[in-house]
N, C-alpha and C positions, 0 to 999 in steps of 0.2 A: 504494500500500500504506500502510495507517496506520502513522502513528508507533506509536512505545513509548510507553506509558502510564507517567505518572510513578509510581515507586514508593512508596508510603505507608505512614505509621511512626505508633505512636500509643502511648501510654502508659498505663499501667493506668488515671490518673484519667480520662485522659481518652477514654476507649474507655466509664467509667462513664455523665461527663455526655453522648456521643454516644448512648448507648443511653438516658439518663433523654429524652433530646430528643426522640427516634423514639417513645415512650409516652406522653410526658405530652398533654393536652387541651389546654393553656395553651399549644403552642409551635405557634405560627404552622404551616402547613401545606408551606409552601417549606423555612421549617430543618430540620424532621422530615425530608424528603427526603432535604434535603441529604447531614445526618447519616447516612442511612442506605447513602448513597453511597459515604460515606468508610468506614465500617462495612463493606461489602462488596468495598471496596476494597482493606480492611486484610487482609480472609479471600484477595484473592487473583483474585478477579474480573476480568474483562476487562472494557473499558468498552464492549463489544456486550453480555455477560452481565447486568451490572447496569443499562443502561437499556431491558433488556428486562424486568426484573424488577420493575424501577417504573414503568415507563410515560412515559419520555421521551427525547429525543435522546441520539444516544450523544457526541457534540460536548458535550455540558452535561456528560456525565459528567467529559470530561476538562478540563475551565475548574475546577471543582469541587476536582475529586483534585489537579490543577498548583495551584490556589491554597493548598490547607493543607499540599501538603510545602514551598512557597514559603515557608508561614509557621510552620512546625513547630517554629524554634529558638526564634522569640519567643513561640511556647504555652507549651513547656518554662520558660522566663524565669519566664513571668506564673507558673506552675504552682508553681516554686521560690523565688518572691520575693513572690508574694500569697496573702491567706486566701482558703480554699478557693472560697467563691463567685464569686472573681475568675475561676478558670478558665471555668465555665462562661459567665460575660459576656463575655469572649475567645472561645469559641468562635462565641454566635451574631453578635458584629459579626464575622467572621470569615467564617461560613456567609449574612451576610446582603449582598443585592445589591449591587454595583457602585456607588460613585459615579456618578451621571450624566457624560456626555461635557459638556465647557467649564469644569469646576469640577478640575484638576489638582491631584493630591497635593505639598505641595510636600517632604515627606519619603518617601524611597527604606523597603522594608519594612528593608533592610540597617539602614539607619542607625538606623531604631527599635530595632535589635534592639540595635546598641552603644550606646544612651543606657541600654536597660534594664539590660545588664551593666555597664556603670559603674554604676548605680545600686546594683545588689549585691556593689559592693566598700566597703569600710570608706575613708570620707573621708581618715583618716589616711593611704592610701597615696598621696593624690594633693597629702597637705600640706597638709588642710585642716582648718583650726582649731575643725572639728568632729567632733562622735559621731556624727551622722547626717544623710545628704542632706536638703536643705530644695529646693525646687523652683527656687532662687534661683543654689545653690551646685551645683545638679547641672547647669544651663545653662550658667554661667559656665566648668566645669569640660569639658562637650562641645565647649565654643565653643573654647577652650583648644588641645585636643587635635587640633582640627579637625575632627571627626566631623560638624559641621554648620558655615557659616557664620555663622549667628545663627539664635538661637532665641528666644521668650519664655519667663521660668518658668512662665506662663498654658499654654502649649506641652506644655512641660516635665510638668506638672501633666495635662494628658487623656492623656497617655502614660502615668501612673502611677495612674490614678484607677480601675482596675480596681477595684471592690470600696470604695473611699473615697472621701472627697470630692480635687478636682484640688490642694486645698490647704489641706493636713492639719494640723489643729491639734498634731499629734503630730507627733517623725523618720517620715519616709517610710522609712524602713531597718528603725524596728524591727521591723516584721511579718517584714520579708524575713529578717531574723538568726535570729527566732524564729521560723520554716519551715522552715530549711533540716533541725534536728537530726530532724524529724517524718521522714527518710525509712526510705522501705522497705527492710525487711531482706533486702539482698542486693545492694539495689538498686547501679549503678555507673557510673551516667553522672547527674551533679547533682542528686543524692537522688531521682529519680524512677525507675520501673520500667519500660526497655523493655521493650512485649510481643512473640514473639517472633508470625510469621504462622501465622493459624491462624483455628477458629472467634470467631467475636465477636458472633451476633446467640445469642439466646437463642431 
């Protein structure tokens, strides 16, 4: 008997950029998919329903759906701490293939996610003699804390480069300070809006 299908959560923006991805011309033909898996997902579908509906494995449906509830807090993150365009560059490295086998990730998605929430705290609670993370002082500070054994800021820096360069002639924080007031009215979990289940394809 198959497993339970993980259950999946998505947030207003980003229920937006999954629905721009399944229409636009310019997105690769496998993201479109993808997207529209998790979108189907999200309405409630079983993972026979939806890769009868697109036309592929029902196995793929569920590598798909397990991998962005796996990665759902660190969407929410990028979503809360970077300008907007960053979300959707988080999505499709997200929706996009697997590393090849022999090339091992040497950071857990866990521990990405606690570098990006220390990112979005204010320096000063960790004692640091500055206003905002540099990619220098945000390593030093995980390294610290033990969240990783070592890091480089170069590291440091493609974890935060959603949307900027890995090493930002500006605080890395100020975007993040000045996104979080942008939220949604009502909203109640880290200024973004869970949506609740329900329709989602247009």
């Amino acid at each position: 008997m198959p497993g339970r299908a993980a259950k999946v959560v998505i947030t207003e923006r980003q229920q937006e950029v999954l629905r721009t991805m399944t229409r636009s011309s310019s997105c690769p033909q496998a993201l479109a998919q993808r997207a529209r898996m998790i979108l189907l997902a999200f309405e409630g579908f079983d993972n026979k329903d939806i890769a009868d509906r697109i036309g592929c494995e029902r196995h793929a449906v569920g590598i798909w759906r397990r991998r962005w509830t796996k990665e759902f807090r660190r969407l929410v993150l990028v979503e809360c701490c970077e300008k907007e365009s960053a979300l959707r560059a988080a999505a499709e490295d997200l929706l996009s293939d697997l590393p090849r086998p022999g090339c091992p990730c040497t950071f857990s998605a866990e521990q990405v996610t606690q570098i990006l929430a220390v990112a979005c705290e204010p320096p000063s609670q960790s004692g640091r003699p500055v206003t905002h993370w540099t990619p220098g002082e945000l390593a030093d500070e995980v390294i610290k804390r033990r969240i990783v054994e070592s890091i480089s800021p170069r590291q440091v820096g493609r974890f935060l480069k959603y949307g900027r360069p890995a090493a930002a002639s500006q605080p890395l924080l100020a975007q993040c300070a000045a996104g979080r007031p942008r939220a949604v009215p009502g909203a109640d979990r880290g200024g973004v809006r869970l949506l609740p289940p329900g329709p989602s394809l247009a």
